[in-house]
PLY file of the C-alpha trace (Angstrom):
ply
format ascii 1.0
element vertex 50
property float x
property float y
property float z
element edge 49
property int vertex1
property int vertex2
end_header
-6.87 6.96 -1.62
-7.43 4.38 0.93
-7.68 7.25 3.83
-10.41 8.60 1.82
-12.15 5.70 1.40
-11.77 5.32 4.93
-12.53 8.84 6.07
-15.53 8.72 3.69
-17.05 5.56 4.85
-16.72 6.31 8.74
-18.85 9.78 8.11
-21.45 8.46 6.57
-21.83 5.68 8.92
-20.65 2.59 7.12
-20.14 -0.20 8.94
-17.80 -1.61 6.62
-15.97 -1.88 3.48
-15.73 -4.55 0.91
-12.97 -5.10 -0.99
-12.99 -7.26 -4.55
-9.13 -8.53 -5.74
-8.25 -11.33 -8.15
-7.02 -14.27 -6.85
-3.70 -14.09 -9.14
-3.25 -10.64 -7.30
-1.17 -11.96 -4.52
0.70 -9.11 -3.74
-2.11 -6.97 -3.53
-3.69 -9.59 -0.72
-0.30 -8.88 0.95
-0.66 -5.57 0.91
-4.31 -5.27 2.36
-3.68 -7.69 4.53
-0.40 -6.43 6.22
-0.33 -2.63 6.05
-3.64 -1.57 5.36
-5.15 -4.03 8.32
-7.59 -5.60 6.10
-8.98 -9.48 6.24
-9.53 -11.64 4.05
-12.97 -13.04 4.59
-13.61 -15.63 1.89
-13.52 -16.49 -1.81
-15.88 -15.68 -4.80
-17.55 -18.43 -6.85
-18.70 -17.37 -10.17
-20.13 -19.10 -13.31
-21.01 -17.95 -16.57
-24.03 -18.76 -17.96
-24.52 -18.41 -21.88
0 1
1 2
2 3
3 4
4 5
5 6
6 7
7 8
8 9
9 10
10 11
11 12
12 13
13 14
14 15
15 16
16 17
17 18
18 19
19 20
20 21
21 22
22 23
23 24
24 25
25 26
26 27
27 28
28 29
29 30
30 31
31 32
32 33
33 34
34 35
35 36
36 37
37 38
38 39
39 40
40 41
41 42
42 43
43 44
44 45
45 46
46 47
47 48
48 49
């Protein structure tokens, strides 16, 4: 699914892909990170307001 995305992305010109992953999901990071050649760019602040 992730070649698709890829494949997808690169012919309609995207520069680049943005990937969203709770920060419990640490094994998922690993798995971006180290086989799919992704980097981690930063951290997500978010508030509820009610």
């Amino acid at each position: 699914m992730a070649a698709y995305l890829e494949d997808f992305a690169q012919t309609e010109n995207c520069k680049k892909i943005v990937l969203y992953s709770g920060m419990s999901r640490t094994a998922a990071h690993h798995f971006w990170e180290k086989h799919m050649k992704y980097e981690k760019r930063g951290i997500v602040f978010k508030k509820e307001i009610t």
